[in-house]
N, C-alpha and C positions, 0 to 999 in steps of 0.2 A: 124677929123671924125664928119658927120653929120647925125645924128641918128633921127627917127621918130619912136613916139611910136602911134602903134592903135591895135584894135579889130582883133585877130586871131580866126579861127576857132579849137574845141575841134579836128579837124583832123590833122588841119598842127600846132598845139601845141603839137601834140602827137608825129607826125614826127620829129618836131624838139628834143624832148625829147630823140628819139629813138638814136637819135647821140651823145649823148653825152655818158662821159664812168662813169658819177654817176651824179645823181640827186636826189634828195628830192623828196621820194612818194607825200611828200603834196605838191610839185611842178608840179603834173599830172594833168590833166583833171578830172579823175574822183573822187578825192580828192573835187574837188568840189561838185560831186552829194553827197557824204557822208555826207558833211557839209550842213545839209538841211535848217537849219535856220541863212545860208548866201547866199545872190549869187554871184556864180561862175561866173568869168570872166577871159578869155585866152587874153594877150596882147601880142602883139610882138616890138619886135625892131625891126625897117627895115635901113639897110646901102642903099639908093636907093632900088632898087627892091630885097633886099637877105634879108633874115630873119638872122640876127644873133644873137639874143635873148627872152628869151619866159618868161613869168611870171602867175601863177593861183594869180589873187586877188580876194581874199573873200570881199563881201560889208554885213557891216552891220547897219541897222539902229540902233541907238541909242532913249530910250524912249524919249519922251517930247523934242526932237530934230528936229523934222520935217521931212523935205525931206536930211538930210544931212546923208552920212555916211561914216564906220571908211572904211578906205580900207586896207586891212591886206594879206601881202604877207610871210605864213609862210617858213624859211628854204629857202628866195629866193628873188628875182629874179635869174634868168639862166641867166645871163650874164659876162661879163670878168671881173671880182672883181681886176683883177691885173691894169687896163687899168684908163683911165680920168674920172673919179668916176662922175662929173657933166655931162660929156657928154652923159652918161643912165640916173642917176636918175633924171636930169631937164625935161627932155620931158616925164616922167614918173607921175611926178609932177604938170607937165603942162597937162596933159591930166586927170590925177583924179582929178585936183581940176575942170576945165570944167565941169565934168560929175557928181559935186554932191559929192566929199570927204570932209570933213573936216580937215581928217587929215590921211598918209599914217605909217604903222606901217610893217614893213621887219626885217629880219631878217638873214644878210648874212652870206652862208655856206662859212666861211674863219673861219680858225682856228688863236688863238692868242700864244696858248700855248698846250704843251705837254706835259705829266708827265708819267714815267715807269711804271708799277707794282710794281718794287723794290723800286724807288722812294717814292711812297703812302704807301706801309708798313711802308717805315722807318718815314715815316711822322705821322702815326699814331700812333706807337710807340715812337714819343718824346713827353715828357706833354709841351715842350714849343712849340710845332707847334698846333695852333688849325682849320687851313684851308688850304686846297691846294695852296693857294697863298702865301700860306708863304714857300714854302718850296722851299729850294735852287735847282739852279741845271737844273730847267727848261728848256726845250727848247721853244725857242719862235720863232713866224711867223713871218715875216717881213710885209709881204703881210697884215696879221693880223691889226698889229701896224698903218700901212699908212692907214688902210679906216676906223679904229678905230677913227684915226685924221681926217682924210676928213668928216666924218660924223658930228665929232662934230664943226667942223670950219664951216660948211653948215650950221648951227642948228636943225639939227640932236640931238633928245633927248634920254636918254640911260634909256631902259625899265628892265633890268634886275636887280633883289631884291638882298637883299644881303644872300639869302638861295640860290640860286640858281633856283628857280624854278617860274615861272610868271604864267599868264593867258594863255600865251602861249606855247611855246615851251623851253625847259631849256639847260641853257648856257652853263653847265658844262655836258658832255656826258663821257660814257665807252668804249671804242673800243677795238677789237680784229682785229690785222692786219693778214691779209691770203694771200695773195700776196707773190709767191715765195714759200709757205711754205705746208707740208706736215700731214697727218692727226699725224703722232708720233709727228714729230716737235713742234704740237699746243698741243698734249696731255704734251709733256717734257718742256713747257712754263707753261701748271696750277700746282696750289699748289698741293701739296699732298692731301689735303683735296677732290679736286676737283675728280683726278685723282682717290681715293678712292670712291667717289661715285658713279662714273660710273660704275667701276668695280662692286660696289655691286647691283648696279642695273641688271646689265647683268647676274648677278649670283642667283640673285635674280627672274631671269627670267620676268623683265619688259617687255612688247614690244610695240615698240613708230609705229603709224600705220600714215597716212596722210587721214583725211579723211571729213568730213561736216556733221558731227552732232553737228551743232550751238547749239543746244538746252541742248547737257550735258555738252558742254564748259558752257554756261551761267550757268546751275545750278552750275557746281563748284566753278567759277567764286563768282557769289551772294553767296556761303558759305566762299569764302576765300575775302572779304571783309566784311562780319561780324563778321571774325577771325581776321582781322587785320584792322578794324574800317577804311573803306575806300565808299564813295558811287558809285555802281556801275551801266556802263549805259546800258539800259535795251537792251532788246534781238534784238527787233528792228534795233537796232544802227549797231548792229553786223553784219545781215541780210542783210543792205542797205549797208557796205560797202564791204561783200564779194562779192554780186551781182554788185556793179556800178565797182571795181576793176579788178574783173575775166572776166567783159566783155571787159574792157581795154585789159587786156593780161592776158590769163590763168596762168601765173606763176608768178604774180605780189605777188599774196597772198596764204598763205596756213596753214590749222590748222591741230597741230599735237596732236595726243591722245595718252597718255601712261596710259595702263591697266597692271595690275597685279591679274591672277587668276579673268580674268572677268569682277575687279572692276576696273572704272577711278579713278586714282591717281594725274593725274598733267595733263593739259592742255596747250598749247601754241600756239599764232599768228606770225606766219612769213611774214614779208613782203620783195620783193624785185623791185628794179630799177637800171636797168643797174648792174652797179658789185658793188653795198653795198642791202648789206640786215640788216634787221632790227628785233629785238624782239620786237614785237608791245604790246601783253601783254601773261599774265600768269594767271594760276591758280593751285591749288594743294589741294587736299585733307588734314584734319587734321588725319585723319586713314590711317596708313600705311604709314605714313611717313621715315619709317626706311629702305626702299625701294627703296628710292631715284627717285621719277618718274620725279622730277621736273629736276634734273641733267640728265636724261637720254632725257627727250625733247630736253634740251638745245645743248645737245651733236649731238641728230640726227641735230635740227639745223643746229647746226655747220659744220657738215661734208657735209650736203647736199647745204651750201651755198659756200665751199669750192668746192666739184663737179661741181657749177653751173659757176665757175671761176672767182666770186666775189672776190672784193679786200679787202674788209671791212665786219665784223660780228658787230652790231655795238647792244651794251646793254641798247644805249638809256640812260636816267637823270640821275644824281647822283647831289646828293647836294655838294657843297664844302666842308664839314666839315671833320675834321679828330679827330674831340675831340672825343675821346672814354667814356666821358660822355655826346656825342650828341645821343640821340636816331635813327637819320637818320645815324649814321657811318654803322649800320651793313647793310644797303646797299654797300653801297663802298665795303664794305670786302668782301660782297660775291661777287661780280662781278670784283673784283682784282683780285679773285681767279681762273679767268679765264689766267692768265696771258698776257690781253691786257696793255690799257694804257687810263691814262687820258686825256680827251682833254678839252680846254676851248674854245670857239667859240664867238664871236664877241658879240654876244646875240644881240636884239630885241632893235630897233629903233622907235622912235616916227620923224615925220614931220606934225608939226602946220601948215594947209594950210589955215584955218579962224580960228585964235587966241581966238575969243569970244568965238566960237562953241567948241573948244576944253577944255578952262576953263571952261565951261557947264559937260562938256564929263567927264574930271577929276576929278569934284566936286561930279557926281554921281556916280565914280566908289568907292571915299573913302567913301560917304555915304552909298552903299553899302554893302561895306566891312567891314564898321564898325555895320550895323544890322547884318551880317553873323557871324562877331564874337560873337554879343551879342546873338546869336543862335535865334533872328525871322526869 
């Protein structure tokens, strides 16, 4: 097979998207207008005259870099991850280094590994397991494993930390599988904890509405990152991406508000593509939490992406860790609580296309990183 990569339009990149039965929102079109301080570009793969693969690469300049930049395809490329792994990425390669890349940074959706519910409890209940990859039992990808290898035989460099989480997108995700499965089915998969707070929300009289008041999502939002020491992006951000999304496809995105007696309680972003949906973010009141607004979102979530004939609920990062004196486990725990499952994902690729520019590029991310720690 002889593949040509060039410039598709934000139309027949959307098309082709529309085919497929999951993609990565940040694998859309308008993924790139959200992303305002990169530019968006739709590439395609062409077999002769048939489009059989699409990619959004973000471009971005790097300071005191010149004309060069990083080309970054998050959660993607769309193309056959099972197939002759050089036969996409060389002409891929070939065509951003042309056009001014330095260097290509991807990140393909192929799973390597799988872990239960039950699995990750018992994992965090041994004191001798301190991370998901230690625990026995896993299931692993195959598909995973070979472009794991092909990557790194290409030189192909491996971007993910050992928290799990980068610059980018995080390698270690939570997923609730819905395929096949019914709303009791998915209630008789969460813990008891889970299960009880729904109930007491509903009893409680929460009611989770779907609506577009951006403006008290943020205000919660900016209260519940000064509760849990996180910086949040302003109102704006929120704005430009329910607008470039909803103009894509009205059901691509949707914010759900849960009130109790009037007051907002818990906030949440749903996204969807094709049949996975996503928790994109959260927010929740420190009053009235006994109320449980944050479980009753998750839960309308869930059933409405269950309705929508999605195959995937998907909770998005979790760090690897299972030390139960890591600060970041009581993540994991509450999203185990849904009785999905762990996934581990291939994570985030570096490709050096001018070696100079990119030791440039690496030198100022750890200079960076290292005033950001020293808090300038």
């Amino acid at each position: 097979m002889s593949l040509t990569v060039r410039p598709i339009s934000a139309a027949e990149h959307l098309a082709f998207v529309r085919t497929q039965r999951s993609v990565s929102f940040l694998q859309t079109p308008a993924w790139g207008r959200v992303k305002t301080e990169w530019r968006g570009e739709s590439l395609g793969w062409h077999d002769g005259r048939r489009l059989v693969g699409a990619g959004l690469v973000l471009h971005r300049p790097v300071p005191r870099l010149g004309r060069f930049t990083l080309a970054y395809l998050p959660q993607g490329p769309v193309i056959d991850w099972t197939g002759e792994l050089d036969a996409w990425l060389d002409p891929l390669a070939a065509h951003l280094e042309a056009h001014g890349a330095f260097a290509i940074r991807l990140g393909p959706p192929v799973r390597t590994n799988t872990l239960s519910a039950a699995q990750v409890k018992e994992g965090i209940a041994d004191p001798g397991i301190k991370r998901l990859t230690e625990i026995p039992g896993q299931r692993t990808d195959p598909v995973g494993a070979r472009v794991t290898r092909r990557l790194r035989d290409a030189g192909w460099l491996p971007q993910s930390p050992e928290d799990g989480f980068a610059a980018g997108q995080p390698q270690f995700t939570f997923e609730l599988p819905l395929a096949g499965r019914t709303e009791d089915d998915l209630l008789r998969g969460m813990n008891q904890l889970w299960r009880r707070n729904i109930k007491k929300a509903a009893r409680a009289g929460v009611e989770v509405t779907v609506g577009a008041d951006l403006k008290a999502f943020h205000d919660l939002y900016v209260h519940t990152a000064e509760r849990d020491r996180f910086t949040p992006r302003p109102l704006g951000y929120f704005e430009t991406m329910f607008a470039a999304m909803s103009a894509e496809d009205p059901e691509r995105i949707r914010l759900y508000l849960a009130h109790h007696q009037g007051d907002l309680v818990a906030a949440t972003i749903l996204v969807r593509a094709g049949a996975h949906a996503w928790y994109s973010y959260g927010a929740s009141s420190t009053e009235k939490r006994e109320v449980r607004g944050s479980n009753a979102c998750q839960w309308a979530m869930i059933r409405d992406s269950l309705a929508a004939g999605c195959d995937v609920y998907d909770l998005r990062g979790i760090t690897p860790t299972v030390d139960v004196d890591d600060p970041h486990v009581g993540l994991i725990q509450f999203k185990v609580g849904t009785g999905g499952q762990a996934v581990r994902y291939v994570g985030e690729w570096d490709l050096p296309l001018r070696p100079m520019v990119y030791r440039a590029f690496d030198l100022y991310l750890r200079r960076r990183g290292s005033r950001m720690r020293r808090g300038r």
